[in-house]
C-alpha positions as CSV (number, residue, x, y, z in Angstrom):
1,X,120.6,96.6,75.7
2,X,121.5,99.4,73.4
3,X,121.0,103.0,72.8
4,X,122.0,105.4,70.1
5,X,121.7,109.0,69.8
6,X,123.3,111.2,67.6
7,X,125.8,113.4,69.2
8,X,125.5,116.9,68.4
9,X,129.4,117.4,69.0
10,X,130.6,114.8,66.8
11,X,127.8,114.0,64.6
12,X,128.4,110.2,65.0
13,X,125.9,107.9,66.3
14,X,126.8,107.1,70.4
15,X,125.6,103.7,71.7
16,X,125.2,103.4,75.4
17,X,125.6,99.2,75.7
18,X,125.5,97.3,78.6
19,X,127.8,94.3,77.1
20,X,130.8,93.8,74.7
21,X,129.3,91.9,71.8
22,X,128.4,94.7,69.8
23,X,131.7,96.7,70.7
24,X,133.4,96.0,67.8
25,X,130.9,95.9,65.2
26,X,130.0,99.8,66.1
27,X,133.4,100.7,66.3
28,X,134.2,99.7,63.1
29,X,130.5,101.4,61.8
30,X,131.9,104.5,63.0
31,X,129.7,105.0,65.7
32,X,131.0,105.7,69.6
33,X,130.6,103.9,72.6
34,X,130.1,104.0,76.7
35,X,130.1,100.4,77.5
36,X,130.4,99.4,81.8
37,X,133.4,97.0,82.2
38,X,134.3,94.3,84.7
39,X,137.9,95.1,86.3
40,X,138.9,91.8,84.4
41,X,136.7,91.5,81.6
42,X,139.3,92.9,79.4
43,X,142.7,92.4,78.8
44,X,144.1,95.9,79.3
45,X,147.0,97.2,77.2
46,X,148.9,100.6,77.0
47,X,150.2,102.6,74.1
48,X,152.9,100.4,73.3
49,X,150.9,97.3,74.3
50,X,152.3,96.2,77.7
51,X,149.7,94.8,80.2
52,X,148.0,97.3,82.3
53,X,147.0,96.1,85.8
54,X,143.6,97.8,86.2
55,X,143.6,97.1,90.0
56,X,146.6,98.8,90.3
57,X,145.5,101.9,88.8
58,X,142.0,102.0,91.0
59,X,144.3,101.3,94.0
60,X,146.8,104.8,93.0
61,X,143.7,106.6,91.9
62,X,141.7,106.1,95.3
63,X,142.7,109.4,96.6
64,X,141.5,111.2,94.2
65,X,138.3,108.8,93.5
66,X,138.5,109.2,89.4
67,X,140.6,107.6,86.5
68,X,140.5,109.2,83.0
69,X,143.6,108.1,80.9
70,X,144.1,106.0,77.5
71,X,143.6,102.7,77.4
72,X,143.7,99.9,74.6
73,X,141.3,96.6,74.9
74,X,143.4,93.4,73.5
75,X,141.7,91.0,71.2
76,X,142.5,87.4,70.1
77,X,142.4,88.7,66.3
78,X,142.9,92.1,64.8
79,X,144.4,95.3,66.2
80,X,143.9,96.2,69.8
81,X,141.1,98.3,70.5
82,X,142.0,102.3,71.3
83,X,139.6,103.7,73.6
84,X,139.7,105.9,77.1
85,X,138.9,104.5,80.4
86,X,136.5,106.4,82.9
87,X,136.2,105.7,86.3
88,X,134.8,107.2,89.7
89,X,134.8,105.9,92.9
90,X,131.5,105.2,94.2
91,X,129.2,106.5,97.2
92,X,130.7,104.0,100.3
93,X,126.8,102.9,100.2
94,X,126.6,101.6,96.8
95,X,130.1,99.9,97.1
96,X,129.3,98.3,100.3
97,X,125.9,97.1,98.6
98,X,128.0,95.4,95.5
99,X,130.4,93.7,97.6
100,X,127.2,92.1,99.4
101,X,126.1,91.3,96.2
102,X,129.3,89.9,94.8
103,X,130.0,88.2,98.0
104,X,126.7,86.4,98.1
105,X,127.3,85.4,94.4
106,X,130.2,83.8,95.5
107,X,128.9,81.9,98.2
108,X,125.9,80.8,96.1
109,X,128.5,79.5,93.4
110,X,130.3,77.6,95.9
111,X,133.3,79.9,95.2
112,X,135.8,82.2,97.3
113,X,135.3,86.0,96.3
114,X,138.6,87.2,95.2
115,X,140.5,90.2,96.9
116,X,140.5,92.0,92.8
117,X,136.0,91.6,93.3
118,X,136.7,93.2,96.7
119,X,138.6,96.5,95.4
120,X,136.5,97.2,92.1
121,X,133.6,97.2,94.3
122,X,134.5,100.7,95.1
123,X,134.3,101.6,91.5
124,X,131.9,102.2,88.5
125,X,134.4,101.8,85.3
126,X,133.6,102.5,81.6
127,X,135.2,102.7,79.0
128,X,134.2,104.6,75.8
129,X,135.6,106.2,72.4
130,X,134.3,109.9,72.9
131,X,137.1,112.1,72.8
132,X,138.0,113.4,76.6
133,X,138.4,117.3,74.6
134,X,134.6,116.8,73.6
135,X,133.1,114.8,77.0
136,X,134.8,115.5,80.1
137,X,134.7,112.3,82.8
138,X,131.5,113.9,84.7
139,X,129.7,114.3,80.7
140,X,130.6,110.5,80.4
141,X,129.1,109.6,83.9
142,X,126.2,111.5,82.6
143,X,125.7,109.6,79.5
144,X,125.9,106.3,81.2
145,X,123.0,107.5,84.0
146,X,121.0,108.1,81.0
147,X,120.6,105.1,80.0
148,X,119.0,103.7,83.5
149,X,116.3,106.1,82.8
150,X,115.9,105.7,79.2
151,X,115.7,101.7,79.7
152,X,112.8,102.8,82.8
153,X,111.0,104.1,80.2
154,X,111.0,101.2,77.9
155,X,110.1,98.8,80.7
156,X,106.9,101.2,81.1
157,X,106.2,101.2,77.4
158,X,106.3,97.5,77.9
159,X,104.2,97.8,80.7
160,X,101.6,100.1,79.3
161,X,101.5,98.8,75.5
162,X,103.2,95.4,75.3
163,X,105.4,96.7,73.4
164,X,108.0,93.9,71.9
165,X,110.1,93.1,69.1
166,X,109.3,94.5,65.7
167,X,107.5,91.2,64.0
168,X,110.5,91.3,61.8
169,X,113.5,92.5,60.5
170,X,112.6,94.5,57.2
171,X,112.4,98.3,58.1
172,X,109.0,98.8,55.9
173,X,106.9,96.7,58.5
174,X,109.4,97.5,61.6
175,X,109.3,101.2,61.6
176,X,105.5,101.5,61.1
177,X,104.8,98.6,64.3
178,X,107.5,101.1,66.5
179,X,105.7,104.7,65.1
180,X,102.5,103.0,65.8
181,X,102.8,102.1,69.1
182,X,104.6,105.1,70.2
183,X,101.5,107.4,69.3
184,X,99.7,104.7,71.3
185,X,101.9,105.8,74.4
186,X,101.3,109.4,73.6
187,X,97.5,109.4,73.9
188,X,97.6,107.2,76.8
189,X,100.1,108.3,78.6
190,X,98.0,111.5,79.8
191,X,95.5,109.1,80.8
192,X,97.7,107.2,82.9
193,X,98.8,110.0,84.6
194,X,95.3,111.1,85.3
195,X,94.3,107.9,86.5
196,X,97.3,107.5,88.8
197,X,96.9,111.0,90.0
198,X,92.9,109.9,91.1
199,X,91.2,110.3,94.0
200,X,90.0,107.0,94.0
201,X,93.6,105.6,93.4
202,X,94.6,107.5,96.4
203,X,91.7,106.0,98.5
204,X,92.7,102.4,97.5
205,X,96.7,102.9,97.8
């Protein structure tokens, strides 16, 4: 999943991505990035390249419950990747709920949950190029909570229009199929809300 805006601050395109694979290619595009990281689906340098233990730094930072520093993303060819590291400690309910999660993966994969799964729990990390003078930490959290809603309301345009891929790749029949079916949503969508806000919906809910 992927969304772009264009950031009023910068002027560059932003893409809030839910995986890797793309990370890369829109750094080098020139775009930015807020990406959501596993605590050891990176390898994790410093300036001068060492190995960064991220565990280590969510353990020191626990007091405080945030991290916002430098970090640089290793990669089996090319340059190491510069970007900044965000993270806040989460609400003890939501933790709690991804340690059940994680430990019930575990147990389901026949495997023992490791200590490192445990302590990252506590933690949502991200890591993105915006520039920290630009986006404080709280402005990044922001961005990345946007994108829960935004993908919400695909799922209902989905829901409402069937809404799916373009039926192909060449922007002269893509854009019109996407323009199309968004004016679709527009005239329904007061419908929908006028059906869901009906007397007789209520009667049968």
């Amino acid at each position: 999943m992927q969304i772009a805006f264009t950031c009023s601050l910068t002027g560059k395109r932003t893409f809030i991505v839910s995986g890797k694979r793309s990370l890369v290619v829109l750094l080098e595009a020139g775009a930015d990035i807020v990406v959501r990281s596993g605590w050891r689906n990176a390898r994790w340098l410093d300036a001068s390249g060492a190995p960064v233990s991220l565990l280590k730094e969510l353990e020191n930072a626990g007091a405080s419950g945030q991290i916002d520093r430098p970090i640089w993303i290793g990669r089996k060819a090319g340059p190491a990747l510069g970007l900044r590291l965000v993270a806040v400690k989460k609400p003890p309910q939501a933790a709690e709920a991804t340690r059940l999660a994680a430990r019930r993966a575990a147990k389901k994969g026949g495997n023992t949950i490791s200590e490192g799964t445990l302590i990252a729990a506590d933690w949502l990390i991200l890591v993105t190029s915006l520039p920290v003078e630009a986006f404080p930490a709280d402005d990044i959290l922001a961005l990345y909570r946007l994108r829960w809603r935004i993908e919400l309301a695909f799922k209902r345009l989905k829901s409402l229009i069937g809404l799916k891929a373009p039926p192909g790749v060449d922007e002269r029949s893509a854009k019109p199929y996407l323009l199309a079916h968004l004016l679709i949503v527009l005239l329904l969508e007061p419908l929908i809300d006028e059906f869901e806000d009906s007397p007789r919906l209520a009667q049968a809910a």
